[in-house]
Each structure stands twice: as C-alpha cells, then as structure tokens.
C-alpha angles and dihedrals in degrees: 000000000000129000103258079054092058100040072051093060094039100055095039083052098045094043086044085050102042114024110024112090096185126145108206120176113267095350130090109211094197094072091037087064088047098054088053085054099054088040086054098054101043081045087055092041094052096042086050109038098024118032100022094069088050088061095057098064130126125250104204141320104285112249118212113229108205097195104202116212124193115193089193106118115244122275 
C-alpha cells in the first residue's frame, strides 16, 4: 500500500466516522470509518518506515567510462 492509498483511507474514514449520520441496516458506519482510519495509518506507518528505506538503496559503485578516438585513417 502506498502512501496516497493510505491518506485515501484516512480521509474516506474520517469523513465515514465524523461527518456521515446514515443508518444502514446491521452496519455502523461510524466504525467502519474508523477501521479505515486505523488501516490508514498502519498503512501509512509501514510505506513510510518499512518499505521506504528499502527504495533508497544503491545500486552499485558508478563506474567512469573514458571513450579514445583516433582520427588517423586506417592502415
């Protein structure tokens, strides 16, 4: 989950929790809002202090290339 997924779920879930009054039928909105919040934030948590130090790794030393040209004509 990246982290434009998980500000997603935390403002559906916030806006589902605070500002939504619906009765449906055997769900209450109002956790469901706040389950996407708290799967918003560990989804936040992970993208930024797990998985993001994994992406800034190196991927080897740089190597210089000098490129010769000889202008001579060939023998």
């Amino acid at each position: 989950m990246g982290i434009g997924v998980s500000i997603f779920l935390l403002a559906l879930g916030l806006i589902l929790a605070l500002a939504v009054e619906i009765e449906v039928a055997g769900i209450d909105i109002q956790v469901v809002g706040w389950i996407l919040v708290v799967v918003g934030l560990v989804g936040l948590v992970m993208t930024a202090f797990v998985w993001g130090p994994r992406r800034r790794e190196t991927r080897g030393q740089v190597v210089e290339e000098r490129r010769t040209y000889d202008d001579r004509p060939p023998v």
